[in-house]
RODODREN-820212 format. One record per residue: residue in one letter; x, y, z of N, C-alpha, C in turn. Coordinates in steps of 0.1 Angstrom, whole numbers, padded with zeros to 4 digits, always signed. Each point is the difference from the previous one (the first is absolute). Layout:
N
AXYZXYZXYZ ...
This chain:
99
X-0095-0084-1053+0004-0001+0014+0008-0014+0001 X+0011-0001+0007+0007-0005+0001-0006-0014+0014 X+0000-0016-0007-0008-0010+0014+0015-0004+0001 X+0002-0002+0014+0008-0007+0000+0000-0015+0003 X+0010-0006-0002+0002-0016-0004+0000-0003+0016 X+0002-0016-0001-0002-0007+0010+0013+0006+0013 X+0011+0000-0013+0017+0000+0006-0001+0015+0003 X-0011+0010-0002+0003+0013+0006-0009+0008+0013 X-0006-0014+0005-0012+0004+0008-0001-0011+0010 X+0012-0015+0001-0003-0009+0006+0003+0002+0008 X-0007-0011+0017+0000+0002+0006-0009-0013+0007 X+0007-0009+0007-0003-0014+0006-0016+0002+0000 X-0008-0011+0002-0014+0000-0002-0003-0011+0010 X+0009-0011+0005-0012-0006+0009+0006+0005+0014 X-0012-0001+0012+0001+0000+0009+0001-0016+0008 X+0008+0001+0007+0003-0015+0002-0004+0000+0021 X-0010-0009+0003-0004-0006+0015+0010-0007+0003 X+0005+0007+0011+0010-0011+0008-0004-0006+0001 X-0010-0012+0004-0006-0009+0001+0005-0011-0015 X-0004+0002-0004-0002-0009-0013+0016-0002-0007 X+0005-0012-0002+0014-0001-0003-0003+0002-0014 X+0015+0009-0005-0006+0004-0014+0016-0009-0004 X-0001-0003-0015+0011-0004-0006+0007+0008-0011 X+0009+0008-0005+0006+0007-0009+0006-0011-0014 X-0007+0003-0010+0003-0005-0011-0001+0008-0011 X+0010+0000-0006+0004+0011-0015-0003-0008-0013 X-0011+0009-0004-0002-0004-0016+0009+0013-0011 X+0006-0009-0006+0008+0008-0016-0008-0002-0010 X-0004+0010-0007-0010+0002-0011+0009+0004-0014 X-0004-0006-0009+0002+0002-0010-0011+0009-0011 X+0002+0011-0004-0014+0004-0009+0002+0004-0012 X-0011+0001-0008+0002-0001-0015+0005+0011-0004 X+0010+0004-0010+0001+0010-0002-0004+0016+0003 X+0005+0007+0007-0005+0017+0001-0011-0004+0011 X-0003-0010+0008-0010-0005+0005-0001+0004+0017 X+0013+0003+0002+0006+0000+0012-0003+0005+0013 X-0002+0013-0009-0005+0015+0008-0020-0006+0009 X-0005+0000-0009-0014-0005+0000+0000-0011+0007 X+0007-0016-0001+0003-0009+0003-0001+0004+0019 X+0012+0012+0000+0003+0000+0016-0012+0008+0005 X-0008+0012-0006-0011+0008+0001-0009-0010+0003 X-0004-0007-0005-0009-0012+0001+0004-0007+0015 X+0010-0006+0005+0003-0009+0010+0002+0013+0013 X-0001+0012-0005+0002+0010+0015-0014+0001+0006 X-0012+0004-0017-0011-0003+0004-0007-0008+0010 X+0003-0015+0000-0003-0014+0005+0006+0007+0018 X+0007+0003+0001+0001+0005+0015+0006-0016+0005 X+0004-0006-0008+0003-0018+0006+0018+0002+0001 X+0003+0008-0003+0016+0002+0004+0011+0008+0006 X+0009-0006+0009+0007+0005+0008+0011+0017-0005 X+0005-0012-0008+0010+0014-0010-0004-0005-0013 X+0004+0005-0007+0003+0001-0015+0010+0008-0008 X+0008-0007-0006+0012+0006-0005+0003-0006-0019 X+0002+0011-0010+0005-0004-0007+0012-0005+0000 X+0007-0011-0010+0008-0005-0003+0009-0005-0012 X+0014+0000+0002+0009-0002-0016-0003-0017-0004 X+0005-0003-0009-0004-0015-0002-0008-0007-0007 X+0000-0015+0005-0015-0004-0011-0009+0003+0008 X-0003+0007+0008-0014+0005+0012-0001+0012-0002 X-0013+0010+0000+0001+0011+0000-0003+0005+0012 X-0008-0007+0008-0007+0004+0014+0008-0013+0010 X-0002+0010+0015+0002-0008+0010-0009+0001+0009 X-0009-0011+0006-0009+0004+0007+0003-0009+0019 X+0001+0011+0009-0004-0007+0011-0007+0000+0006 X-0011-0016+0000-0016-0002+0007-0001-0007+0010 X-0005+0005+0014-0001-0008+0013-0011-0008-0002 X-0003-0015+0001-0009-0004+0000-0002-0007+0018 X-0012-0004-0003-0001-0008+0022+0006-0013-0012 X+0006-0008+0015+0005-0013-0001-0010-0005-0001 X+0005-0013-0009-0011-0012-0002-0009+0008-0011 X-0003+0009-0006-0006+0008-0013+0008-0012-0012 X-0011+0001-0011+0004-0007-0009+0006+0007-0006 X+0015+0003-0004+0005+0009-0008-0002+0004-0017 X+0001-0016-0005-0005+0003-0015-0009+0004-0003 X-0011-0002+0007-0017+0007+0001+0002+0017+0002 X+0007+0002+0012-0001+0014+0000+0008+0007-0010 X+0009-0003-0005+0012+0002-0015-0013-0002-0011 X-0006-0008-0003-0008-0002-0011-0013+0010+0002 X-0006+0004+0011-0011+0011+0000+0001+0013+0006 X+0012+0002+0004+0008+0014+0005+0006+0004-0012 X+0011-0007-0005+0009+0004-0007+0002-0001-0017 X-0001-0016-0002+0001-0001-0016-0010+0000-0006 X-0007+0006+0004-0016-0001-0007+0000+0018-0008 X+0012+0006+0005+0001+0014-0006+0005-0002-0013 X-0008+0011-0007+0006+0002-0018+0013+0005+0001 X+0005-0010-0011+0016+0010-0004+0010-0011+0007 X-0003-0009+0008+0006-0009+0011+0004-0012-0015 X+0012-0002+0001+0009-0011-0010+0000-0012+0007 X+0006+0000+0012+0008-0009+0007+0002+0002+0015 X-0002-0007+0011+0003+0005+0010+0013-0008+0009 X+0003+0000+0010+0011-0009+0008-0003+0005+0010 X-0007-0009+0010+0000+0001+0014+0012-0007+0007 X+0007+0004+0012+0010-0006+0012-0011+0003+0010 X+0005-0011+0004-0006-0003+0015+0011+0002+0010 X+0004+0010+0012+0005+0000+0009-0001-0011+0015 X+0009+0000+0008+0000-0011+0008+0006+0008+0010 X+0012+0005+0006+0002+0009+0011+0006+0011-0007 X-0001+0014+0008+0006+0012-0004+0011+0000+0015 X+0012+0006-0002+0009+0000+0005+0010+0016+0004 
């Protein structure tokens, strides 16, 4: 039987309180070889991200995660995110206004 992957079943995961100012920040992942698939299976699991998109480049994945303001970013990057097997390398941007 045929499971499907992250990229054929996804579909946003957090619910966001108007209340609570959230911040939009994109992590780029890099994964080890053939790792990719599982890599993103893994991070749909976690329910911690907005979208998820593969990508061409030295990144394989794109991830966008709302965190509340004032959240320590590298903390939640380090026990959300790169703490997953198959994870090389990551690049977080931090956004400032959307326009």
């Amino acid at each position: 039987m045929h499971r499907k992957s992250a990229f054929e079943h996804y579909a946003p995961h957090q619910n966001f309180s108007q209340e609570t100012p959230m911040k939009p920040i994109f992590v780029q992942l890099q994964c080890a070889p053939g790792k990719t698939y599982e890599v993103a299976d893994a991070i749909y699991q976690t329910e911690r991200v907005s979208e998820l998109y593969s990508t061409s480049g030295d990144y394989d994945l794109l991830l966008k995660v709302y965190i509340e303001e004032g959240q320590d970013i590298g903390k939640f990057i380090n026990d959300n995110i790169a703490n997953i097997p198959g994870i090389v390398r990551s690049l977080t941007t931090l956004t400032f206004k959307a326009f």
